[in-house]
PyMOL commands that place a pseudoatom at each C-alpha (Angstrom):
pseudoatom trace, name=CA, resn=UNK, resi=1, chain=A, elem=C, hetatm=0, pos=[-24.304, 10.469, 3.138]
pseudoatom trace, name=CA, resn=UNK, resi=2, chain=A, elem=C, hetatm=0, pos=[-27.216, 10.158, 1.002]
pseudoatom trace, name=CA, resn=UNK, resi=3, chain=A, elem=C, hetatm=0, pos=[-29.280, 9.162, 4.486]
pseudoatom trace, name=CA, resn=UNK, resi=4, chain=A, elem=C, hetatm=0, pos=[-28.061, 12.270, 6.011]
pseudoatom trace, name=CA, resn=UNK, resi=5, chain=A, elem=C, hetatm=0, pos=[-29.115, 14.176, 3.198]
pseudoatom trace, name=CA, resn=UNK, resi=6, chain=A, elem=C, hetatm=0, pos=[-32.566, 13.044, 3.469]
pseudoatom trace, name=CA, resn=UNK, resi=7, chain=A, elem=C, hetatm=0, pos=[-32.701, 13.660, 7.198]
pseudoatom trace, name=CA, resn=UNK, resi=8, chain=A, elem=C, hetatm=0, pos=[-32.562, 17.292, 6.938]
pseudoatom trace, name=CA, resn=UNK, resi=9, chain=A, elem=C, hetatm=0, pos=[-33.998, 17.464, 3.625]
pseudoatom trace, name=CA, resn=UNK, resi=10, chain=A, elem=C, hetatm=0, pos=[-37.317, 16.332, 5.689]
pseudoatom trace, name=CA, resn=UNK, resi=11, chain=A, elem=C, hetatm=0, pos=[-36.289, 19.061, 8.151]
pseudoatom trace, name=CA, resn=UNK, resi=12, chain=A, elem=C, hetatm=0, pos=[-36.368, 21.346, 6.119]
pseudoatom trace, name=CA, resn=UNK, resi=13, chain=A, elem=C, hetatm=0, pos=[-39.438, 20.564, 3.819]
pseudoatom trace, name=CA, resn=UNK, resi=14, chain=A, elem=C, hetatm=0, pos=[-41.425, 18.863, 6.300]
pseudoatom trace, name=CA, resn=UNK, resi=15, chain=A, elem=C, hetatm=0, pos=[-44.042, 21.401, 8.733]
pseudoatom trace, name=CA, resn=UNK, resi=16, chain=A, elem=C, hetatm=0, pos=[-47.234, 20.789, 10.656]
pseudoatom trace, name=CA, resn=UNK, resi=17, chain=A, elem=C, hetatm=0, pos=[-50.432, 22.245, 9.679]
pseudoatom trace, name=CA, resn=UNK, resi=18, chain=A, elem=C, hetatm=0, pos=[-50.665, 25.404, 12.322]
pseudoatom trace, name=CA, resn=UNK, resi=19, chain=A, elem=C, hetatm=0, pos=[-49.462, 27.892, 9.645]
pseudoatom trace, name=CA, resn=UNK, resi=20, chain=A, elem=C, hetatm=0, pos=[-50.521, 31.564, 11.093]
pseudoatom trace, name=CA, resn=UNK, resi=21, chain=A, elem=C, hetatm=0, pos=[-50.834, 33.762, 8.542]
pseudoatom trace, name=CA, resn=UNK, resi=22, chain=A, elem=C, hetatm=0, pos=[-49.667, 36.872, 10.717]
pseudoatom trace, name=CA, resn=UNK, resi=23, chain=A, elem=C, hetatm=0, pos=[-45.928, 35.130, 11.122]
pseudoatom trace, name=CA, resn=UNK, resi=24, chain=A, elem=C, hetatm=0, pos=[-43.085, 37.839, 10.656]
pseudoatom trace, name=CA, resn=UNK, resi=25, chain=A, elem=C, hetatm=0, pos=[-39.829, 36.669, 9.220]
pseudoatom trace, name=CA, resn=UNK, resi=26, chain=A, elem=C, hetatm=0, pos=[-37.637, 37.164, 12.308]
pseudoatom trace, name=CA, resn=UNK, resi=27, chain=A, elem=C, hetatm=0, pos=[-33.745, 38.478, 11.743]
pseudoatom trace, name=CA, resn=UNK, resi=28, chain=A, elem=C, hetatm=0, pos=[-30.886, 36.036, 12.966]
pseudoatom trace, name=CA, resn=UNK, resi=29, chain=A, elem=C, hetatm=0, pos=[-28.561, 37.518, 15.226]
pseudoatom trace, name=CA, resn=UNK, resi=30, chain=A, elem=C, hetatm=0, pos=[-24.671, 37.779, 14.884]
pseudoatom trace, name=CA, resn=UNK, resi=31, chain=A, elem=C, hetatm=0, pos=[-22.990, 34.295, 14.554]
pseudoatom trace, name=CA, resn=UNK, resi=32, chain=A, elem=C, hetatm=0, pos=[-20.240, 32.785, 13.967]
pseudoatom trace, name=CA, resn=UNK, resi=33, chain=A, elem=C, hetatm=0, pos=[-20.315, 28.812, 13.144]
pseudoatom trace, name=CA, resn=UNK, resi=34, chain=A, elem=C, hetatm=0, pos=[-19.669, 25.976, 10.477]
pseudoatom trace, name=CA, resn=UNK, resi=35, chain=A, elem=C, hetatm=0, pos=[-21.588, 25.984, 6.696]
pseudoatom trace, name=CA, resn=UNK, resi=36, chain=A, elem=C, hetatm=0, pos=[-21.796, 22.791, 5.003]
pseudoatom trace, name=CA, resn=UNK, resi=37, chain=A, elem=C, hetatm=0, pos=[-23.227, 22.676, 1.101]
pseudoatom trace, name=CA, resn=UNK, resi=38, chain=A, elem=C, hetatm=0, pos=[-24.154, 19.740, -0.498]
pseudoatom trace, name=CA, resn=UNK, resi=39, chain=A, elem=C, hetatm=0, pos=[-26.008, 19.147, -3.701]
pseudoatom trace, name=CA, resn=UNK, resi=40, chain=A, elem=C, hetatm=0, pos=[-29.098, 16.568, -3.757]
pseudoatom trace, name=CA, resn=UNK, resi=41, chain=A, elem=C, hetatm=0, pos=[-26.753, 14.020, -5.549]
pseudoatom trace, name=CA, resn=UNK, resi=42, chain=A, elem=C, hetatm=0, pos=[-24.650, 13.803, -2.213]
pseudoatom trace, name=CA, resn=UNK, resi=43, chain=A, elem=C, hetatm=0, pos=[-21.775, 15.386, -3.496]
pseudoatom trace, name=CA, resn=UNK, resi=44, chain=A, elem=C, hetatm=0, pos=[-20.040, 17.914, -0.703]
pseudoatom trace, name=CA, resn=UNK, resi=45, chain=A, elem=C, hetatm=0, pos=[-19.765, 21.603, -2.666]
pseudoatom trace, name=CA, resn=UNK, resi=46, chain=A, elem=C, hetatm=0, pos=[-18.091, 23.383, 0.131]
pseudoatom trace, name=CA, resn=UNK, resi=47, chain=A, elem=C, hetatm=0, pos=[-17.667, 23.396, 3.910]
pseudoatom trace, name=CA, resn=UNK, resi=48, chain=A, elem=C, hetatm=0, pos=[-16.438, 25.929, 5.896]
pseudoatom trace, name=CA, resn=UNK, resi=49, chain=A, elem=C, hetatm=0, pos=[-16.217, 28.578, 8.901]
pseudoatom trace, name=CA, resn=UNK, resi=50, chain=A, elem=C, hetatm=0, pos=[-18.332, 31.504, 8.563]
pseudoatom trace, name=CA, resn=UNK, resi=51, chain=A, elem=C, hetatm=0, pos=[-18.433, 35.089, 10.499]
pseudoatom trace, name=CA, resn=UNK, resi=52, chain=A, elem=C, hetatm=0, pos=[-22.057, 36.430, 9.785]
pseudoatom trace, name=CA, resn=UNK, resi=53, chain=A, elem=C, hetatm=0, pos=[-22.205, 40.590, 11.121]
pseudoatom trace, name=CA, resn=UNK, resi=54, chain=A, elem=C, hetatm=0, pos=[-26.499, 40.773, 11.125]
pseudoatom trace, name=CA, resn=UNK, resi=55, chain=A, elem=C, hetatm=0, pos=[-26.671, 44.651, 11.552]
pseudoatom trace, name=CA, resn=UNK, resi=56, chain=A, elem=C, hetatm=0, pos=[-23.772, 45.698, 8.951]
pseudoatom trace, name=CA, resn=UNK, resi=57, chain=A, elem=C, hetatm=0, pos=[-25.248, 42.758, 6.739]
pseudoatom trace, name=CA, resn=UNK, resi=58, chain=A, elem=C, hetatm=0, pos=[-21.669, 41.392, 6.366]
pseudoatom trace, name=CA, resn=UNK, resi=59, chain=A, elem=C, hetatm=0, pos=[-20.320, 37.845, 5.773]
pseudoatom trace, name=CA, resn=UNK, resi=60, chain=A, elem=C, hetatm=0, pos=[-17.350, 35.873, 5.557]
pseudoatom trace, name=CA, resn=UNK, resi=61, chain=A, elem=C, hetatm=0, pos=[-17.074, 32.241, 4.645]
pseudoatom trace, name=CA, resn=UNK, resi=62, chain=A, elem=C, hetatm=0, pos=[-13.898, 30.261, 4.158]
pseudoatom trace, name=CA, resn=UNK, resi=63, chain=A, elem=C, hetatm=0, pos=[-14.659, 26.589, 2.929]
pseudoatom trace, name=CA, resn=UNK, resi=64, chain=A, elem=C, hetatm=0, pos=[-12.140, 23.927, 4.678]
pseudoatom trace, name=CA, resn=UNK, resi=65, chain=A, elem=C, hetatm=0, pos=[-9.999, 22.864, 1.299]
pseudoatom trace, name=CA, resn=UNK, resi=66, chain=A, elem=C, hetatm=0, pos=[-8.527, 19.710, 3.743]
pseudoatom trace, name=CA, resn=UNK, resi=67, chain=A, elem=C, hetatm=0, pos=[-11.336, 18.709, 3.803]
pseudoatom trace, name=CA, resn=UNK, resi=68, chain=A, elem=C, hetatm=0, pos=[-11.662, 15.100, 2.270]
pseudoatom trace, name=CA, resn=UNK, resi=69, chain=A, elem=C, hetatm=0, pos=[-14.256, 15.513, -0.784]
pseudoatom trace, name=CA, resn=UNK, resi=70, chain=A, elem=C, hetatm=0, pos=[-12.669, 15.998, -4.424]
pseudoatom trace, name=CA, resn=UNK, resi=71, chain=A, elem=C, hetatm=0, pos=[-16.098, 17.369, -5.065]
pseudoatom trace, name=CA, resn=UNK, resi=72, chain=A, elem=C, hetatm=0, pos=[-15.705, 20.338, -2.271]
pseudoatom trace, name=CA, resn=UNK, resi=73, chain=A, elem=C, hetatm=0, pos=[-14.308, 24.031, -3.212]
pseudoatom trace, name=CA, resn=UNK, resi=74, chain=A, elem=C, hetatm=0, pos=[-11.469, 26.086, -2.267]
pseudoatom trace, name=CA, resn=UNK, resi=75, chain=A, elem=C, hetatm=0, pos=[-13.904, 29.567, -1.417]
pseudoatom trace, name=CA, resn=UNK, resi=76, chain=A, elem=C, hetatm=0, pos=[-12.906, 32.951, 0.726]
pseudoatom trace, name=CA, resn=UNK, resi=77, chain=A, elem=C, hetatm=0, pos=[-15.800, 34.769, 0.160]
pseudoatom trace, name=CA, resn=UNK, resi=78, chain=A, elem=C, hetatm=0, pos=[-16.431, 38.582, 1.754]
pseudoatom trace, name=CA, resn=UNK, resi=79, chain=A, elem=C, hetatm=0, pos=[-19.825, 39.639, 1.185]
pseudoatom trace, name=CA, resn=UNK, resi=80, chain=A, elem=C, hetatm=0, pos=[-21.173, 43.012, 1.816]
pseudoatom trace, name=CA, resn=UNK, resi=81, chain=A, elem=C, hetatm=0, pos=[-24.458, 43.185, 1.461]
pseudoatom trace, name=CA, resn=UNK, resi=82, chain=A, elem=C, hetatm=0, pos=[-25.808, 46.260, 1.898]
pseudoatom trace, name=CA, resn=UNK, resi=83, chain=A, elem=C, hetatm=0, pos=[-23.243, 47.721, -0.360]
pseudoatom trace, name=CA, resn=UNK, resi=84, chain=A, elem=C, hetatm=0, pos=[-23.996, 45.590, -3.093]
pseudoatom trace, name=CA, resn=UNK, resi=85, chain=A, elem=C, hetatm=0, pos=[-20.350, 44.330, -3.380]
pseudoatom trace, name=CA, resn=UNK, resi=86, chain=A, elem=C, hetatm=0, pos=[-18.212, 41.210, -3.212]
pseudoatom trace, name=CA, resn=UNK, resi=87, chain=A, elem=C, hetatm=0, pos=[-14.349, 40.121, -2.672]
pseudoatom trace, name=CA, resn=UNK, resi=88, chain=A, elem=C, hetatm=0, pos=[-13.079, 36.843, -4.143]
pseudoatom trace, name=CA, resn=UNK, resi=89, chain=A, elem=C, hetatm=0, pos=[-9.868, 36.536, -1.885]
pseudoatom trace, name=CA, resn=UNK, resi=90, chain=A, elem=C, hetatm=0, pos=[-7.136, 34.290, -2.463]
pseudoatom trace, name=CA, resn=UNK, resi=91, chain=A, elem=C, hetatm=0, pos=[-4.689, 34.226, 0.142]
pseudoatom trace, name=CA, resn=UNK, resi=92, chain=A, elem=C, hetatm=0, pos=[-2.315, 32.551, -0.925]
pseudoatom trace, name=CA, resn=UNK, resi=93, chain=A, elem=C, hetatm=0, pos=[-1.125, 34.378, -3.621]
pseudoatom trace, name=CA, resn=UNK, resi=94, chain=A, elem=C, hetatm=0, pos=[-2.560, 37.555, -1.767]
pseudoatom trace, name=CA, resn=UNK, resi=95, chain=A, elem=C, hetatm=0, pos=[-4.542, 38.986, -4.265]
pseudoatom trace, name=CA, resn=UNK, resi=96, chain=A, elem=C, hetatm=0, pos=[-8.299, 38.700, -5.190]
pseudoatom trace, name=CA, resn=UNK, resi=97, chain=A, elem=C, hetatm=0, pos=[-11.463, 40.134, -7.458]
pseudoatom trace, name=CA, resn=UNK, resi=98, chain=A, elem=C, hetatm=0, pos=[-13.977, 42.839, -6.156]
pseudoatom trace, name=CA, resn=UNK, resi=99, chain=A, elem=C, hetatm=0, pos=[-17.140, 42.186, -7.991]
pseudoatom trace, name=CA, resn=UNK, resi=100, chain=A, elem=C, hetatm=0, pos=[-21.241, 43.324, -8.018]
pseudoatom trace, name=CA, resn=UNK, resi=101, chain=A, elem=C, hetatm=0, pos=[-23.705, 41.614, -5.888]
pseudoatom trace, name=CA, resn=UNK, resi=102, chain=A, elem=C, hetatm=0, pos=[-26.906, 41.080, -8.305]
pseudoatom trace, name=CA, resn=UNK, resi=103, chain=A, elem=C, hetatm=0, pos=[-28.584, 38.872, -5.187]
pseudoatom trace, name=CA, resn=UNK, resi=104, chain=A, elem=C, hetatm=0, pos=[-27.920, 39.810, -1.724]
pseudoatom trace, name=CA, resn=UNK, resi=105, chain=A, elem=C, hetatm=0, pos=[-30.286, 36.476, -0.922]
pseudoatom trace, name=CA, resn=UNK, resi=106, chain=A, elem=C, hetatm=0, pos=[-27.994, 34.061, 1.231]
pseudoatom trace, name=CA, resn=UNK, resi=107, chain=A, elem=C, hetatm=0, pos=[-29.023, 31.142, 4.181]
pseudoatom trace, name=CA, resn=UNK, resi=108, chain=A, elem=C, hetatm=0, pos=[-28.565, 32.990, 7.492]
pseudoatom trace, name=CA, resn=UNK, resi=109, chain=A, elem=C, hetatm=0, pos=[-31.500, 35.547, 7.105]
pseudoatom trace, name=CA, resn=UNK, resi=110, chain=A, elem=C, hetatm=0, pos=[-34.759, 34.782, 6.012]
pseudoatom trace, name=CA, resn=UNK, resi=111, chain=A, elem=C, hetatm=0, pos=[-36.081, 37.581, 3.418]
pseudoatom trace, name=CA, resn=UNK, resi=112, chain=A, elem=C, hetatm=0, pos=[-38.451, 39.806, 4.145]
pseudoatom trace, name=CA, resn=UNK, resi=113, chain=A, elem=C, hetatm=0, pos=[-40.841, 38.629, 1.513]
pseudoatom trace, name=CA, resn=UNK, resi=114, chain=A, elem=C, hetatm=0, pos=[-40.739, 35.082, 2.801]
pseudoatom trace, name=CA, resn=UNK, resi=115, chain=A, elem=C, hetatm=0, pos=[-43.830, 33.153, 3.750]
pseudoatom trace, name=CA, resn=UNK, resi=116, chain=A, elem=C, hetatm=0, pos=[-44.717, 31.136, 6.830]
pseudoatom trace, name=CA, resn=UNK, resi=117, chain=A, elem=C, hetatm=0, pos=[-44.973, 27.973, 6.300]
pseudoatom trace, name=CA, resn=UNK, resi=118, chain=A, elem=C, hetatm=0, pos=[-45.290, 26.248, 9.853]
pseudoatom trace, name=CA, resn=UNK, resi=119, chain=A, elem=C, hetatm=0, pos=[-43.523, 24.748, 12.715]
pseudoatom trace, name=CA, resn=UNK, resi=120, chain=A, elem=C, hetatm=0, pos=[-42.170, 21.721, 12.414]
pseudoatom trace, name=CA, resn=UNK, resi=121, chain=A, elem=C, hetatm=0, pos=[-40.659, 19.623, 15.302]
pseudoatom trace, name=CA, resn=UNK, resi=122, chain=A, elem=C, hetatm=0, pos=[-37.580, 17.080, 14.845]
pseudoatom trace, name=CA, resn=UNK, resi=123, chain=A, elem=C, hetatm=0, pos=[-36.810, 14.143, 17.005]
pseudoatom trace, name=CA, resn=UNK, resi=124, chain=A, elem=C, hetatm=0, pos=[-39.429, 14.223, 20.314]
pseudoatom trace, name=CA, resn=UNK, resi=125, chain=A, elem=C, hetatm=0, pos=[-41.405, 17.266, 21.363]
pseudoatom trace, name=CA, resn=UNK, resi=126, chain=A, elem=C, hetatm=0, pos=[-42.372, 14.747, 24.501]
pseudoatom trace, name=CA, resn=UNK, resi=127, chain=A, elem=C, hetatm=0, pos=[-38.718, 14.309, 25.612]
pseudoatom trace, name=CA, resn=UNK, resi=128, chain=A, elem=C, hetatm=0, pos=[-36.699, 17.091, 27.235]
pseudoatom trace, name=CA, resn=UNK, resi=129, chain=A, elem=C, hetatm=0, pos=[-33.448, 17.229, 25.230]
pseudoatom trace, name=CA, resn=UNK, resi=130, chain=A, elem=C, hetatm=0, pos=[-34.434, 15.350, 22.117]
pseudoatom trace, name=CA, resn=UNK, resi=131, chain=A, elem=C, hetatm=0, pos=[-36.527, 17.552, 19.516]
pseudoatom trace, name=CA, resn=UNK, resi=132, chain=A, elem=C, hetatm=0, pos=[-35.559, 20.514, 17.741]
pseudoatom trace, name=CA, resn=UNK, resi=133, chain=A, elem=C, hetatm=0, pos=[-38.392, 23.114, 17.154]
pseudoatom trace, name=CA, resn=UNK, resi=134, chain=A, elem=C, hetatm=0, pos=[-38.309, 24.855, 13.682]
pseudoatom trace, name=CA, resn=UNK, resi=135, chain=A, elem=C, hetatm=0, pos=[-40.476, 27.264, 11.684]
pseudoatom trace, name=CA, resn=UNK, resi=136, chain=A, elem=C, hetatm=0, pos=[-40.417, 26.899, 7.670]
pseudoatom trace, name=CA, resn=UNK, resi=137, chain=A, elem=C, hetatm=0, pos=[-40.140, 29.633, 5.585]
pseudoatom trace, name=CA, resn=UNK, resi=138, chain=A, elem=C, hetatm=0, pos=[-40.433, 29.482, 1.547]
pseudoatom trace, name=CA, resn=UNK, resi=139, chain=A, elem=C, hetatm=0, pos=[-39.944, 31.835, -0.866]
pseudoatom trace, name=CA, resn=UNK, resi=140, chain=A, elem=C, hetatm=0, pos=[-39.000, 32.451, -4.748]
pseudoatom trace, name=CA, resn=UNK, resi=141, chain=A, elem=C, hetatm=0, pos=[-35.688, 33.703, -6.171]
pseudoatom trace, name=CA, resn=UNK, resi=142, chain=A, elem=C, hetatm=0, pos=[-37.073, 35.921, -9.476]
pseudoatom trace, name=CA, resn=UNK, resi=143, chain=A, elem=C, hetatm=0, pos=[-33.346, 36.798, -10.013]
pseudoatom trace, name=CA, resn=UNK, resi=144, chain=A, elem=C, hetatm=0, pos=[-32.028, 33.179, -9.830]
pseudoatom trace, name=CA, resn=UNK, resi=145, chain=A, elem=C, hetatm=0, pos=[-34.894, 31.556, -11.507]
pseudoatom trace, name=CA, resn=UNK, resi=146, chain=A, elem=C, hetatm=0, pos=[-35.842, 29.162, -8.447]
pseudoatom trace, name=CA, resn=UNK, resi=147, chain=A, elem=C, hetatm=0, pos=[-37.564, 29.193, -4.774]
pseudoatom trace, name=CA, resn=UNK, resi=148, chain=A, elem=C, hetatm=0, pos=[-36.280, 27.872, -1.398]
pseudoatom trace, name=CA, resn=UNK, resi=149, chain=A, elem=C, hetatm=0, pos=[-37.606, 26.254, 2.159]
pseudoatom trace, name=CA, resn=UNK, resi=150, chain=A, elem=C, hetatm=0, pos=[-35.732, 27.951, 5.091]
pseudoatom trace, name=CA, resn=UNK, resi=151, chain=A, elem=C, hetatm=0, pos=[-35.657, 26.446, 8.153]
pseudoatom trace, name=CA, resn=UNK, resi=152, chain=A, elem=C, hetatm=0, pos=[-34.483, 28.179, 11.560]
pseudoatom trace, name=CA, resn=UNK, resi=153, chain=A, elem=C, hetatm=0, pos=[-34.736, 27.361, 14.838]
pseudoatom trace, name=CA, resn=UNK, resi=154, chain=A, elem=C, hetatm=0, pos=[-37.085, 29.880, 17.821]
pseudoatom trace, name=CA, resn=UNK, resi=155, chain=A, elem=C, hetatm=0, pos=[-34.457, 31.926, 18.457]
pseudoatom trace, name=CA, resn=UNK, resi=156, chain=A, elem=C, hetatm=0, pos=[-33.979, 32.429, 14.022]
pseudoatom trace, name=CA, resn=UNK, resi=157, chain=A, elem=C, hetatm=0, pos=[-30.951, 29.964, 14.339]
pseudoatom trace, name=CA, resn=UNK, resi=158, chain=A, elem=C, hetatm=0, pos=[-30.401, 29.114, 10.730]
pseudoatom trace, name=CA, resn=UNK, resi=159, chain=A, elem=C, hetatm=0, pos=[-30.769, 25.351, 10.884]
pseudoatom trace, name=CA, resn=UNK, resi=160, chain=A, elem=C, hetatm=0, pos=[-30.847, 24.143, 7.055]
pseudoatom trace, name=CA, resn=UNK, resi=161, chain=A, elem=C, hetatm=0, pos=[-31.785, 25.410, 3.335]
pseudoatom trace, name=CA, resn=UNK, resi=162, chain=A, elem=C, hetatm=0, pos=[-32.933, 23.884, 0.594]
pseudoatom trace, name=CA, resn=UNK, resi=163, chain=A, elem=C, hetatm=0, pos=[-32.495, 25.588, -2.846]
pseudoatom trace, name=CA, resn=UNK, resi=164, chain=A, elem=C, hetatm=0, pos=[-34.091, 24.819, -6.043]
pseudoatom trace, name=CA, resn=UNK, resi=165, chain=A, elem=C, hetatm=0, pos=[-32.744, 26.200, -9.172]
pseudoatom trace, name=CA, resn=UNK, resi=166, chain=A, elem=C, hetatm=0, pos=[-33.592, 25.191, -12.893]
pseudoatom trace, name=CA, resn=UNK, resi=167, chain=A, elem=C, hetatm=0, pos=[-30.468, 23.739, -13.398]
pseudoatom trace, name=CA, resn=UNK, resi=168, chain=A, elem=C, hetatm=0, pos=[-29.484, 22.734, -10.036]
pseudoatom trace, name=CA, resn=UNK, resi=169, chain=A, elem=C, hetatm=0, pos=[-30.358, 22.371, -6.478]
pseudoatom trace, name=CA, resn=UNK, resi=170, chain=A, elem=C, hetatm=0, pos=[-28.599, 22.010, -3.546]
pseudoatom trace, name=CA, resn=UNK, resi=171, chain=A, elem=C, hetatm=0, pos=[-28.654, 22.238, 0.450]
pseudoatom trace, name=CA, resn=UNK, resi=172, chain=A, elem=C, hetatm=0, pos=[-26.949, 24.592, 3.011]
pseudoatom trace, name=CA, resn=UNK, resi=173, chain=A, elem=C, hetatm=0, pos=[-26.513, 23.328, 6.242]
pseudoatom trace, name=CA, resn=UNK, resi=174, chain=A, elem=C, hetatm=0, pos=[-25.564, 25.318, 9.443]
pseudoatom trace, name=CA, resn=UNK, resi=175, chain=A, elem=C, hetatm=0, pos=[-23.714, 23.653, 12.389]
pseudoatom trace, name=CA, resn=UNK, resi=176, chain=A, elem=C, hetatm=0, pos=[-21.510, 24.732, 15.633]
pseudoatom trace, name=CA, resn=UNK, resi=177, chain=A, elem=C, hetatm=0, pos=[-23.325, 28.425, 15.748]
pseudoatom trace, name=CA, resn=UNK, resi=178, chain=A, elem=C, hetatm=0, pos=[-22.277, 31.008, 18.492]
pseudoatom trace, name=CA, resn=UNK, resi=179, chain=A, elem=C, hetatm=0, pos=[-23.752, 34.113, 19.002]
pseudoatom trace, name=CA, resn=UNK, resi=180, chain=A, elem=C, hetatm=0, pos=[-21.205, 36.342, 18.588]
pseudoatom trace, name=CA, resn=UNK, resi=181, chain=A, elem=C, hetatm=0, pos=[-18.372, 37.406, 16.218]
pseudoatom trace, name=CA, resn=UNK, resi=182, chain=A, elem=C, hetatm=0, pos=[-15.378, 36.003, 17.703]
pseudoatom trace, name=CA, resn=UNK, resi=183, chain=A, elem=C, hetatm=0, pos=[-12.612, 37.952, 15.045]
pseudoatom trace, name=CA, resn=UNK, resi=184, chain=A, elem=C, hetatm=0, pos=[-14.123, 40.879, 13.863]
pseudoatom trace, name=CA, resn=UNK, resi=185, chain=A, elem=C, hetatm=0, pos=[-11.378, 41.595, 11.394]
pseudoatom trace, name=CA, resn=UNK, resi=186, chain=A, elem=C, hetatm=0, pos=[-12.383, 38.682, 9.471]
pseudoatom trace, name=CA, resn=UNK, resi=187, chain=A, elem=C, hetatm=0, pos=[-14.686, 40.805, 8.365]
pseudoatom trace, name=CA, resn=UNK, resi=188, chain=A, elem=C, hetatm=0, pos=[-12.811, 44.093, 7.524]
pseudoatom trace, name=CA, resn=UNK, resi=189, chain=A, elem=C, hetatm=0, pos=[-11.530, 43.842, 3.520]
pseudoatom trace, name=CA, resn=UNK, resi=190, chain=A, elem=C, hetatm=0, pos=[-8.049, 42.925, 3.563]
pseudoatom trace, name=CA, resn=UNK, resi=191, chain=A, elem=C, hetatm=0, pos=[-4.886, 44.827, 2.094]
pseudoatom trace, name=CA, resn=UNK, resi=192, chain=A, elem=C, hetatm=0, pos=[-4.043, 42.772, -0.981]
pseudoatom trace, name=CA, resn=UNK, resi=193, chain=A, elem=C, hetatm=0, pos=[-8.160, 44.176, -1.807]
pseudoatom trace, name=CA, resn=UNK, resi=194, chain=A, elem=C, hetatm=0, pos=[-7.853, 47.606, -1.181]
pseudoatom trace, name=CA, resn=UNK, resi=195, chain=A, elem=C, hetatm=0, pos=[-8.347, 49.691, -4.149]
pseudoatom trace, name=CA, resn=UNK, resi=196, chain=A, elem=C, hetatm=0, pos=[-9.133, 46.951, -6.027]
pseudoatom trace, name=CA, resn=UNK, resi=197, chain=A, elem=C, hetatm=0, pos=[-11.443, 47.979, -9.449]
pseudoatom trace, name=CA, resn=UNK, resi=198, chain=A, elem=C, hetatm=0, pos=[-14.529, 46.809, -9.524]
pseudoatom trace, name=CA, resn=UNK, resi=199, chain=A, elem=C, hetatm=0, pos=[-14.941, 44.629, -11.908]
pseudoatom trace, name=CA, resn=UNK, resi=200, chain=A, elem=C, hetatm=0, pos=[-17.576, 44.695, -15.206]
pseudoatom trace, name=CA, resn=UNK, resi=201, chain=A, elem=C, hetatm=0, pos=[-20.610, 41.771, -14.966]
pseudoatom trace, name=CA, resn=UNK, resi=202, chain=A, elem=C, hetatm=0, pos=[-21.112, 40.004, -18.243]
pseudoatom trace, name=CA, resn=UNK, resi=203, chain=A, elem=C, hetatm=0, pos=[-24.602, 40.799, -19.560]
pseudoatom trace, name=CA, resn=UNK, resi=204, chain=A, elem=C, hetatm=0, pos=[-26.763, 37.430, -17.867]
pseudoatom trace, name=CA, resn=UNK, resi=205, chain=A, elem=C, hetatm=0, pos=[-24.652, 36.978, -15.250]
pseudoatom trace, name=CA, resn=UNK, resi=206, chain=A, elem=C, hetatm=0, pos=[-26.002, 37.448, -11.754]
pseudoatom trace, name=CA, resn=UNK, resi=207, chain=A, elem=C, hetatm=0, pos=[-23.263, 37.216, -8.752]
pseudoatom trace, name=CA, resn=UNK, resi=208, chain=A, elem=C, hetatm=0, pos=[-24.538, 36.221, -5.998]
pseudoatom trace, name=CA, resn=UNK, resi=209, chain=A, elem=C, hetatm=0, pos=[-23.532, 34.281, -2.496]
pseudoatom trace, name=CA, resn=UNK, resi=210, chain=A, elem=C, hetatm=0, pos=[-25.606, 30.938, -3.822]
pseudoatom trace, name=CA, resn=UNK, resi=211, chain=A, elem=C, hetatm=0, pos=[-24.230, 31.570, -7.647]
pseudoatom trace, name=CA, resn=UNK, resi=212, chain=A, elem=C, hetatm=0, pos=[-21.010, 30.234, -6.142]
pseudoatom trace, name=CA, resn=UNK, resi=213, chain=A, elem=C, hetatm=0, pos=[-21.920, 26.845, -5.562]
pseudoatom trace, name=CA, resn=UNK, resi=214, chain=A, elem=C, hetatm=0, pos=[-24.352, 26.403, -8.930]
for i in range(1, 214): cmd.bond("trace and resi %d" % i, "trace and resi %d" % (i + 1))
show_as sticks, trace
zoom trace
């Protein structure tokens, strides 16, 4: 685990020097794959499906709660980004929480503000089939107290993100990614959360997609 960890920790920290200043952060597309989150200590947070809607800025991740970690979460997250709101949904007992998005920051689109930090490529460049060509972005999170390295692939595949907080920092890996949304209504808020109040933030609390997992 820990080895794994460290692999695409270098990936995502690791770039050659051609940095070009005149780099624009490209916009992934629509996708629908696997999200893994692990915190530098090895421990698995979540993992999960996600359905990621680029234009309507929508996303929906489910973490796997078979899977075989003590350590991972049970999540079903809605996120609407544009809107500013988020549903906590729990199935099961078919009810859930509609609360404020403080941070719409989350690791399949690199922010606007980010900056270029290079290309970096994994495995061969020399070999067909066996290197992976990235670009690094890096940024700061003012409203979560912490910065990040972004990596994505040519085509702005999300690849792997590294977050650093003051209290904690973790990794979000993406896997499995297809370029489409395969259930659309996976993203459409379901009826145990309609007309659900919104619900009040404590004063210093900042919801956000990456406060889950802190």
């Amino acid at each position: 685990m820990y080895a794994a960890i460290a692999l695409v920790a270098f990936m995502c920290l690791t770039a050659s020097t051609r940095a070009d200043q005149h780099h624009q952060p490209c916009h992934a597309p629509n996708m629908t794959g696997f999200m893994s989150v692990l915190s530098l200590k090895g421990d698995v947070k979540a993992f999960g499906a996600f359905t990621y809607d680029s234009m309507g800025k929508k996303l929906r991740f489910r973490s796997n709660e078979s899977h075989p970690t003590n350590t991972s979460m049970g999540l079903d997250l809605l996120m609407f980004f544009d809107e500013g709101i988020f549903y906590e949904i729990d199935s099961k007992n078919r009810s859930c929480e509609k609360k404020t998005l403080q941070c719409t920051q989350h690791p399949l689109d690199i922010p606007d503000d980010a900056t270029f930090l290079g290309t970096v490529n994994t495995g061969s460049a020399s070999i067909e089939g066996e290197g992976l060509k990235t670009d690094v972005w890096t940024g700061s999170m003012p409203d979560m107290k912490g910065h990040y390295s972004m990596s994505v692939t040519m085509g702005c595949l999300p690849v792997c993100t590294m977050y650093y907080h003051e209290s904690t920092s973790f990794m979000v890996s993406i896997t499995e990614v297809e370029v489409e949304i395969k259930d659309p209504d996976l993203l459409v808020v379901p009826a145990c959360c309609l007309g659900q109040p919104l619900e009040e933030t404590p004063e210093g609390t900042v919801h956000s997609f990456l406060n889950e997992f802190m």
